[in-house]
C-alpha positions as CSV (number, residue, x, y, z in Angstrom):
1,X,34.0,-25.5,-64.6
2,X,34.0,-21.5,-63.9
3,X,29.9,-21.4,-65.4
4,X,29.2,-24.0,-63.1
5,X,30.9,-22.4,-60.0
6,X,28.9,-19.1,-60.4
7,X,25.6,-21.3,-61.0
8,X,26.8,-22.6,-57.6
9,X,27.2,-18.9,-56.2
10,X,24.0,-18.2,-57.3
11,X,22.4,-21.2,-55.9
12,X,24.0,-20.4,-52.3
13,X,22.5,-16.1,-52.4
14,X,19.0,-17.3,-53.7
15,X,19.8,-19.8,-50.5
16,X,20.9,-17.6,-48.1
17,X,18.0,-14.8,-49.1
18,X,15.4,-17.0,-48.3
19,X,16.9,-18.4,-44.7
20,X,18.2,-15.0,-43.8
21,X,14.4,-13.6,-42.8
22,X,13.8,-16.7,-40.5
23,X,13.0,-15.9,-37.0
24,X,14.7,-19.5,-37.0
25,X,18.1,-19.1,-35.3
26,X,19.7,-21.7,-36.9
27,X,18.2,-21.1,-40.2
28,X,19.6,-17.3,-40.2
29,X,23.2,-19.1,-39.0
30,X,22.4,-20.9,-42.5
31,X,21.9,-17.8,-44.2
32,X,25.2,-16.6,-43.0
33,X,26.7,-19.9,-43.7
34,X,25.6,-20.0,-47.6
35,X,26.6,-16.3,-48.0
36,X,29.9,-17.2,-47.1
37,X,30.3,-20.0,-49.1
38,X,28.9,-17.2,-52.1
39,X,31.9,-14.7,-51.5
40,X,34.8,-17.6,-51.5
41,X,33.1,-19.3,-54.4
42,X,32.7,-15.6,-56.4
43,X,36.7,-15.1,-55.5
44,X,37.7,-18.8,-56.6
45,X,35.3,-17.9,-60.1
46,X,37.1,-14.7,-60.5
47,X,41.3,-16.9,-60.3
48,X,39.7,-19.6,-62.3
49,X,38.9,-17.3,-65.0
50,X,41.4,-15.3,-65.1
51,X,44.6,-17.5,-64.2
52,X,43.2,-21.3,-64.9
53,X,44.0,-22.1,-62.0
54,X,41.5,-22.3,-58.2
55,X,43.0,-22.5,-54.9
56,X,41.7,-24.4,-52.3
57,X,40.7,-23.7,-48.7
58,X,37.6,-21.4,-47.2
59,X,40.0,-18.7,-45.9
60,X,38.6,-15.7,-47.7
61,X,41.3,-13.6,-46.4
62,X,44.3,-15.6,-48.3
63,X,41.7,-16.3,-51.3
64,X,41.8,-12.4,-51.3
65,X,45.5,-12.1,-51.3
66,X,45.7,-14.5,-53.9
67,X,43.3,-12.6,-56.0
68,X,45.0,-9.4,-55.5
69,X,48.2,-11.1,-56.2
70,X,46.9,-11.3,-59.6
71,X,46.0,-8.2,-59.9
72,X,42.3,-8.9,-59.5
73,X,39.7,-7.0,-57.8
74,X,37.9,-7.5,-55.2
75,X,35.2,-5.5,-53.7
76,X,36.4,-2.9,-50.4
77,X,33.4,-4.3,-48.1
78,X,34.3,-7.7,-48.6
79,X,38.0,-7.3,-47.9
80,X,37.2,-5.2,-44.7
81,X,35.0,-7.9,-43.5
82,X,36.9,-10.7,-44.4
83,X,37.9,-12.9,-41.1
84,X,34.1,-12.4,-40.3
85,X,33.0,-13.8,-43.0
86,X,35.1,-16.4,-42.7
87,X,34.1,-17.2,-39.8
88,X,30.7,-17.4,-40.5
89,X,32.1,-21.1,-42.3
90,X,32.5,-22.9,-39.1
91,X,30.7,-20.9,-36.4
92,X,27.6,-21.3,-38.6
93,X,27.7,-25.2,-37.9
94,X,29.5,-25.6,-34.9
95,X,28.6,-22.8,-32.6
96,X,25.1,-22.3,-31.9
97,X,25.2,-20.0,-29.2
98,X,27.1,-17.5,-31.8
99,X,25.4,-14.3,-33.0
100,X,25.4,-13.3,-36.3
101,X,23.3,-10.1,-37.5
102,X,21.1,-10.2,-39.9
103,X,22.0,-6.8,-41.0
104,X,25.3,-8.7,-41.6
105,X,24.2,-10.9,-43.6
106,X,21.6,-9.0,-45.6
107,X,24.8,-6.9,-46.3
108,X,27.0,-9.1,-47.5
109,X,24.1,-10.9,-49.9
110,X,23.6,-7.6,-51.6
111,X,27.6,-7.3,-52.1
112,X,27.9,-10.2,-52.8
113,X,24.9,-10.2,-55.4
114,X,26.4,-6.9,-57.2
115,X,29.7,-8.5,-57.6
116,X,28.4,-11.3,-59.4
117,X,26.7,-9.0,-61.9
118,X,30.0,-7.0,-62.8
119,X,32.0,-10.2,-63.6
120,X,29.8,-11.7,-65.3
């Protein structure tokens, strides 16, 4: 399951990379939503893994204290921007008057995308 997960991960940053350039509101709320689907995927890789075991639930701040329950580590950027990014699950699909940056998202792609290549 845990190779399949991260084929998934990568699916939703190659995703997310080409939406997040739109001039397309909705498609850049996209973006943001796929990236965020990307980091809790990455975390719920990283506890598979390593304990067997993946919780459930899109909260990436209590995926994070999970993972750091284990002793696992997860990157400083995405801890410090946690509740936005779990945000961007439900205000992505719900909320269209939100704004989201692109900066943002770029940001967290590129995080996102390192991580991926040092757990590997």
């Amino acid at each position: 399951m845990a190779p399949t997960l991260l084929a998934i991960v990568k699916a939703d940053l190659k995703t997310a990379k080409s939406l997040v350039r739109s001039s397309d509101k909705f498609q850049k709320h996209q973006a943001a939503y796929f990236t965020q689907q990307a980091i809790e995927k990455t975390i719920k890789y990283v506890l598979l893994r390593e304990t067997g075991s993946q919780p459930w639930g899109h909260d990436i701040s209590r995926l994070i204290m999970t993972a750091q329950g284990k002793g696992l580590e997860i990157p400083e950027e995405i801890i410090k921007n946690a509740a936005v990014y779990t945000s961007w699950e439900v205000v992505t699909r719900y909320y269209p008057t939100a704004v989201i940056r692109r900066d943002s998202i770029s940001k967290a792609i590129r995080i996102t995308e390192q991580w991926q290549k040092s757990i590997r």
